[in-house]
C-alpha positions as CSV (number, residue, x, y, z in Angstrom):
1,X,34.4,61.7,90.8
2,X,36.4,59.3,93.0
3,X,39.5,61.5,94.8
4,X,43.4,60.6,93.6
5,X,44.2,58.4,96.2
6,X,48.0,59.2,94.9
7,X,48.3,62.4,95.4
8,X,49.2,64.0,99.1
9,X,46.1,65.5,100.6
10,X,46.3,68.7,102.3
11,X,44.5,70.9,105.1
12,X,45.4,74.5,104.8
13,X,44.5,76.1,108.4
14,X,45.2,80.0,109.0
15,X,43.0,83.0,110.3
16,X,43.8,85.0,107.9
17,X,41.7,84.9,104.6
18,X,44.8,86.0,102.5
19,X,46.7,83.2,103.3
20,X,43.6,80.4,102.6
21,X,44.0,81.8,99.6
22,X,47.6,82.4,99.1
23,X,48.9,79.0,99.7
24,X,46.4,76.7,98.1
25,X,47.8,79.2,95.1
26,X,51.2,77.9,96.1
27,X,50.5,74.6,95.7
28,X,48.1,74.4,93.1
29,X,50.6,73.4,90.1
30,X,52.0,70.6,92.2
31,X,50.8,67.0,90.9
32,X,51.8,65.4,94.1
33,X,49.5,67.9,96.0
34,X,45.5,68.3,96.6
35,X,44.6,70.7,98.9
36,X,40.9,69.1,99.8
37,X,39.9,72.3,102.1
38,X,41.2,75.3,104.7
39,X,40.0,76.9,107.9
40,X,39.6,79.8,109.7
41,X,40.3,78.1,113.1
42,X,41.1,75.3,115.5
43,X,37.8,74.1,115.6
44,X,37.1,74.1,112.0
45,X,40.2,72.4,111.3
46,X,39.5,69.3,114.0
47,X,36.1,69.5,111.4
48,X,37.7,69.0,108.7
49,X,40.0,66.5,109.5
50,X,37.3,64.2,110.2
51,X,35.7,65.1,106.8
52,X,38.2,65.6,104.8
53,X,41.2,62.8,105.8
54,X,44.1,64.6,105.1
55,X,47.3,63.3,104.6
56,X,48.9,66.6,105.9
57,X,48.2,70.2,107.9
58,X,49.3,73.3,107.5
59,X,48.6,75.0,111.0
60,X,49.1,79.0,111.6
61,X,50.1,79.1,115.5
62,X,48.7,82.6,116.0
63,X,44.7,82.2,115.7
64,X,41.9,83.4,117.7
65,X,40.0,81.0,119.3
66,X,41.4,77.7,119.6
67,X,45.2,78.7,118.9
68,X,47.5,76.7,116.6
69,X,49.0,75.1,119.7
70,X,45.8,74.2,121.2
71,X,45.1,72.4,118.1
72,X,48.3,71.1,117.3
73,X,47.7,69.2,120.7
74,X,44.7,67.6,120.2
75,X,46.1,67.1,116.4
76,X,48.4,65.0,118.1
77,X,46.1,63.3,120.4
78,X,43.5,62.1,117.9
79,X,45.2,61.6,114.4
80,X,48.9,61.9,114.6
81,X,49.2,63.4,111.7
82,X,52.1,65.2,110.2
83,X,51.8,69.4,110.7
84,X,53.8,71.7,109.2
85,X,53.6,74.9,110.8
86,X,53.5,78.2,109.1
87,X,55.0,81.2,111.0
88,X,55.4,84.4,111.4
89,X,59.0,85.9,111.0
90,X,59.5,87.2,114.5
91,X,60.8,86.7,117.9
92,X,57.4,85.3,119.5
93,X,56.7,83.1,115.8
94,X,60.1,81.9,116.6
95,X,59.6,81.5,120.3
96,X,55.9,79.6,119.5
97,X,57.7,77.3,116.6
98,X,60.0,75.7,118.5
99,X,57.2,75.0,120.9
100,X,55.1,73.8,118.2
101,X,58.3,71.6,117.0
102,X,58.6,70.4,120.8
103,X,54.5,69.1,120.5
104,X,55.4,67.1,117.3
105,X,55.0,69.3,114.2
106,X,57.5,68.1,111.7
107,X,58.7,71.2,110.3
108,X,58.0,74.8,109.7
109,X,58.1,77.6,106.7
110,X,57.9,81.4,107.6
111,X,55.6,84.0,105.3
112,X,56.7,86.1,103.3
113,X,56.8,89.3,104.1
114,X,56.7,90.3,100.4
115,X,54.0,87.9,98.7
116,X,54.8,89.4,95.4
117,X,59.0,88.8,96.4
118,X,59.1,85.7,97.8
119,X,56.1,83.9,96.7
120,X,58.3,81.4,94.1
121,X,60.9,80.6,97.3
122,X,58.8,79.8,99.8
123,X,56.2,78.1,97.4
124,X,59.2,76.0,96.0
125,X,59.4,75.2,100.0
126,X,56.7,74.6,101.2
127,X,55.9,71.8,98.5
128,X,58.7,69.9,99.3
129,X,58.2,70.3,103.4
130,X,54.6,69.1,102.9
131,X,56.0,65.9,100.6
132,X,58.7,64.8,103.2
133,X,55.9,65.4,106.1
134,X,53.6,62.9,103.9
135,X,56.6,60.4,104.1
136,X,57.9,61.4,107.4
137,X,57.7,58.9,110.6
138,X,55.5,60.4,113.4
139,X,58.2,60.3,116.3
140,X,56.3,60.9,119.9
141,X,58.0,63.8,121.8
142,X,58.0,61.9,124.6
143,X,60.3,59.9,123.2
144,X,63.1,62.3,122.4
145,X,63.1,63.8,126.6
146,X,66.2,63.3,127.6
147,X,66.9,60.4,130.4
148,X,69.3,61.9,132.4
149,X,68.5,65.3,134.9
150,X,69.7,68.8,133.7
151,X,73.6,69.3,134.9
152,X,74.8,72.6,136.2
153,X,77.6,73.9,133.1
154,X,81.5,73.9,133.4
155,X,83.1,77.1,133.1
156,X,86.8,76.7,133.1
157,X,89.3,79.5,133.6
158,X,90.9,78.8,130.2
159,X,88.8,76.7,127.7
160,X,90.8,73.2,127.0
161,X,92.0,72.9,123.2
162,X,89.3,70.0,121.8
163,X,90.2,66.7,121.2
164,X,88.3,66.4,118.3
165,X,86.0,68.4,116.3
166,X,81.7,67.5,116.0
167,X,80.6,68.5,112.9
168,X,76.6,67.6,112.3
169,X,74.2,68.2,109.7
170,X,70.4,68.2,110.4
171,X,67.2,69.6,109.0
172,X,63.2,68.2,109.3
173,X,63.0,66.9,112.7
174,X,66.1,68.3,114.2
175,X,65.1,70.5,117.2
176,X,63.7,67.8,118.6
177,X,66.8,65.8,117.8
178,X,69.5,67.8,118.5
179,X,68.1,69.1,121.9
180,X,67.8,64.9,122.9
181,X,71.7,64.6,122.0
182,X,73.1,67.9,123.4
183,X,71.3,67.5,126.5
184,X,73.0,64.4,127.2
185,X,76.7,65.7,126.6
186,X,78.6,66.3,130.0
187,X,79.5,69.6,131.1
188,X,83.2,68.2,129.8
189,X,82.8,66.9,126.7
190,X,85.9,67.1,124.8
191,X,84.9,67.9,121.2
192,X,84.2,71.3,119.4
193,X,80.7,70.6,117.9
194,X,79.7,73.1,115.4
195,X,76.2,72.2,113.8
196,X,74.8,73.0,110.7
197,X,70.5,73.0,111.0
198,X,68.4,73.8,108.5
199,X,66.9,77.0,109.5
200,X,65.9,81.0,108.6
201,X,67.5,83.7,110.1
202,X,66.0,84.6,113.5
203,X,65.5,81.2,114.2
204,X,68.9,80.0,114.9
205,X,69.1,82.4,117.6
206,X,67.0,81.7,120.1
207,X,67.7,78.1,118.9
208,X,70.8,78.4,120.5
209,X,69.3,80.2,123.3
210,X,67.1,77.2,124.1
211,X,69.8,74.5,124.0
212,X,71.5,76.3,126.1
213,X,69.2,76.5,128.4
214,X,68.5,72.9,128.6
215,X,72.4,71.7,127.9
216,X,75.4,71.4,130.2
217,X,77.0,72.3,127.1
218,X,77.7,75.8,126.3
219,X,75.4,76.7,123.1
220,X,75.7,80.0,121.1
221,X,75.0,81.5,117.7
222,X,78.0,81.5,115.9
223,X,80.3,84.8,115.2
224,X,83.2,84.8,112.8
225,X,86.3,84.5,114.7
226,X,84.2,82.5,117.4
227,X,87.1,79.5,118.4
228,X,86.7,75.9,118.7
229,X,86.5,74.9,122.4
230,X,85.7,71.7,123.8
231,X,82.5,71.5,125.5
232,X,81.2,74.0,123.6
233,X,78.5,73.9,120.6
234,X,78.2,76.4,117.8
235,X,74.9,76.8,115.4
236,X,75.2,78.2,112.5
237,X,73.4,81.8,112.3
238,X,70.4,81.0,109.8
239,X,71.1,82.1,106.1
240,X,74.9,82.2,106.1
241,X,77.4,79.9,105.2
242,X,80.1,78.3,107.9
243,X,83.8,77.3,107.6
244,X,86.4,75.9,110.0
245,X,89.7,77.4,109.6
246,X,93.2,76.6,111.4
247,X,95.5,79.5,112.3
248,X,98.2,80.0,114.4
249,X,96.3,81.9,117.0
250,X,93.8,78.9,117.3
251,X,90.7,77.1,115.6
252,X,88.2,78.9,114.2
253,X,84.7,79.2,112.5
254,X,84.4,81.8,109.7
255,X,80.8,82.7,108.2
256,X,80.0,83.7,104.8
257,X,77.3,85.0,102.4
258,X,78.0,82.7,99.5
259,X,75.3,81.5,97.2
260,X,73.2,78.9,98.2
261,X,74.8,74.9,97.8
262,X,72.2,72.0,97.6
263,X,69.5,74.9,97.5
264,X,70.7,75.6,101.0
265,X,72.3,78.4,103.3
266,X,73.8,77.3,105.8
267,X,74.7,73.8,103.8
268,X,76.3,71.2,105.6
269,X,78.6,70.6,102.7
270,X,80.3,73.7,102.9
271,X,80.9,72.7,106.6
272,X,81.9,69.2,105.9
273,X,84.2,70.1,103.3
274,X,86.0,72.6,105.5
275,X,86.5,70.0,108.3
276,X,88.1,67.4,106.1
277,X,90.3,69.8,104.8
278,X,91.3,71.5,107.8
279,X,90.7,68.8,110.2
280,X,91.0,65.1,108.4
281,X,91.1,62.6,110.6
282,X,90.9,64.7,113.7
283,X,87.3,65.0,112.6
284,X,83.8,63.2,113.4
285,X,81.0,63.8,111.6
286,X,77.0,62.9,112.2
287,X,74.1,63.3,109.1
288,X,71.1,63.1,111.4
289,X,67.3,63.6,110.2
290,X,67.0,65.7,107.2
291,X,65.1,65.5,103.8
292,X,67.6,66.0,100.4
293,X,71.0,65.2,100.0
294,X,73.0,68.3,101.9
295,X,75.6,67.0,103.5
296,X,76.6,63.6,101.7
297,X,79.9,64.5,99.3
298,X,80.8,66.2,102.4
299,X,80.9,63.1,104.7
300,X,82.1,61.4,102.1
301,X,85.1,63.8,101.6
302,X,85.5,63.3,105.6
303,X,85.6,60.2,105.2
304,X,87.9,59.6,102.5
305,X,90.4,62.5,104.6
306,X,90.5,59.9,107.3
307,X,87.4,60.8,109.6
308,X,85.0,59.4,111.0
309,X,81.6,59.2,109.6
310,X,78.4,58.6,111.1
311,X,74.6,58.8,110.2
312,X,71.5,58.7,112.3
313,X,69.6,55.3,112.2
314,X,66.3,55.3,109.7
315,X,63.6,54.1,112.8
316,X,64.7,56.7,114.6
317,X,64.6,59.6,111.9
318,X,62.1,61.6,110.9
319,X,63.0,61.6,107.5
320,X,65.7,59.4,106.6
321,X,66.7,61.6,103.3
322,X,69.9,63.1,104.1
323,X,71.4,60.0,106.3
324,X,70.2,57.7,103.8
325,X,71.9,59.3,100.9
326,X,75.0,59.4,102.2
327,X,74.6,55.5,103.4
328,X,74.1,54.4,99.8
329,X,77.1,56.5,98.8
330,X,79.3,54.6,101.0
331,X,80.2,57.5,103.0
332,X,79.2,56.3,106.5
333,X,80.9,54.1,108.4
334,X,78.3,53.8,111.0
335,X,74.7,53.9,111.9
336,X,74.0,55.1,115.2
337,X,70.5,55.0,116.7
338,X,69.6,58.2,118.1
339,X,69.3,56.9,121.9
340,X,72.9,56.1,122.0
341,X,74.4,58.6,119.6
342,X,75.5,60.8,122.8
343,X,77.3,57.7,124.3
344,X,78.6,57.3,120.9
345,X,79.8,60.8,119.8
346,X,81.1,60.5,123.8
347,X,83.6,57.4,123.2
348,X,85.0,58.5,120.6
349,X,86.0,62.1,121.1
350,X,87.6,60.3,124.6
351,X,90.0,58.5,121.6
352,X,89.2,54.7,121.4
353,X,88.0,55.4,117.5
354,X,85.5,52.8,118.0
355,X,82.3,54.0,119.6
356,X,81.0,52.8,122.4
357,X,80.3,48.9,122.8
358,X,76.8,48.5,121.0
359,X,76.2,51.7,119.8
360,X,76.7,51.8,116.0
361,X,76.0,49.0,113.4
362,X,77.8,49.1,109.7
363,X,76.4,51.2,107.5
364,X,73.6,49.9,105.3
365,X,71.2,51.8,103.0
366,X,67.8,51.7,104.0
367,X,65.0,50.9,101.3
């Protein structure tokens, strides 16, 4: 029997003998999905790769042996194909991730700690990860290093009110992303950025920590009651909602435990709606790589509240889902490439309205 060349081939690679047999379970009623084979290790999985031909990897980090990093790399080097990584719930599966993310994995999911719990969630997850991966654009990290040398961080004696508020959305392939643009920011940017990524609780922490470390932006998780200061990003904690509010005292982020929107907590609609209504056109707002639709209604009610709306360019995403649907809503005005979106997001905070010369193109949806 000749295999369906239609449907999206997969490798499932974990020490652990439960979880060869938990996820091909997971994935088993899928149509679009074939797992063709597992393994125990690094050096089975190089195997099968060059047995098997799959279309996509699952890789646990934490093997003996040849570790999942070891053999993400030479993944990388000899097939380039897309890996999502599967990882433990913890500080060091966090801190191993967003390594694994850095090498060129395309996006992770975290086991459950309860099998019998959470098997249906992160099932439901997993199958759609592993069908955006299939799709997704293989973008060299290399390629998303920032140019310009790490600057030393302003800390002003009173924090300047912003002159406009950054809101962005981002999901599969933002790390990566994100880290590239915030790292280019100066010290005295003067926006608010609050960001919305796609993430699980845990993560979003030592996120922040990292971009911090790399930005001359100040990064932190965000806290309710945590105010809008220029030159200073916020990340939405994982598994909460945030909200931009406008007192008297000052600007604001609020955070919430609200039922999921788009299948998602944190969405970036709930953000995006809050900034057009407390923010209109004192707003800009970026949809940047990302499978789904989170986030397009609320550019589109930014835009319509008289902000501006930009989306991430489809050659430089690694999945084009969430820019793209806002693009063939009509809700972007621009499309920025990601090389220049610093430059960009830069100009127009300044107050021209415009973007920098070059930087954006009108908005067109991609096929």
């Amino acid at each position: 029997m000749k295999p369906d060349l239609k449907k999206i081939r997969v490798l499932v690679v974990d020490d652990s003998a439960l979880m060869r047999k938990l996820i091909p379970q997971m994935l088993q009623d899928d149509p679009e999905i074939e797992v063709v084979g597992t393994a125990m290790d690094g050096s089975f999985c190089l195997k099968k790769i060059e047995e098997l031909g799959p279309h996509v990897v699952t890789l646990d980090l934490q093997m003996p042996g040849m570790n999942g990093i070891d053999t993400l790399k030479e993944i990388m080097r000899r097939h380039a194909l897309p890996v999502i990584v599967v990882s433990a719930l913890s500080t060091e599966g966090a801190s191993v991730t967003f390594k694994a993310l850095g090498l060129g994995a395309v996006d992770f999911v975290t086991k459950p700690h309860d099998a019998s719990t959470h098997m249906l969630e992160t099932a439901s997850e997993l199958k759609a990860k592993i069908k955006a991966a299939a799709d997704s654009k293989f973008v060299r990290p290399a390629a998303l290093q920032a140019a310009a040398a790490r600057r030393e961080k302003a800390f002003a004696a009173k924090a300047p009110p912003p002159a406009k508020l950054v809101v962005m959305g981002i999901s599969t392939g933002g790390p990566q992303a994100l880290e590239y643009v915030l790292s280019q920011l100066p010290p005295d940017f003067p926006g608010a950025i609050v960001v919305v990524q796609h993430m699980p609780e845990g993560f979003t922490e030592m996120f922040s920590r990292r971009l911090d470390e790399i930005c001359s932006l100040r990064v932190k998780e965000a806290q309710s009651g945590d105010t809008l200061q220029a030159g200073r990003v916020l990340i939405c904690p994982g598994s909460r909602h945030i909200r931009v509010k406008r007192l008297p005292m000052g600007d604001v982020i609020v955070l919430n435990d609200e039922a999921r929107v788009n299948g998602h907590r944190p969405s970036v609609d709930v953000l995006f709606h809050s900034a057009a209504e407390e923010f209109g056109a004192q707003t800009v707002a970026v949809l940047m790589t990302g499978m789904g639709d989170d986030g397009a209604e609320g550019l589109g009610a930014i835009k319509r509240a008289g902000g501006i709306t930009l989306a991430q360019s489809e050659p430089s995403c690694v999945v084009f889902g969430m820019p793209k649907a806002a693009i063939e809503r009509g809700y972007v005005m621009r499309v920025v490439d990601l090389e220049v979106l610093a430059s960009t997001l830069q100009s127009l905070c300044i107050g021209n309205g415009q973007g920098a010369t070059g930087t954006g193109k009108p908005a067109r949806a991609g096929k």
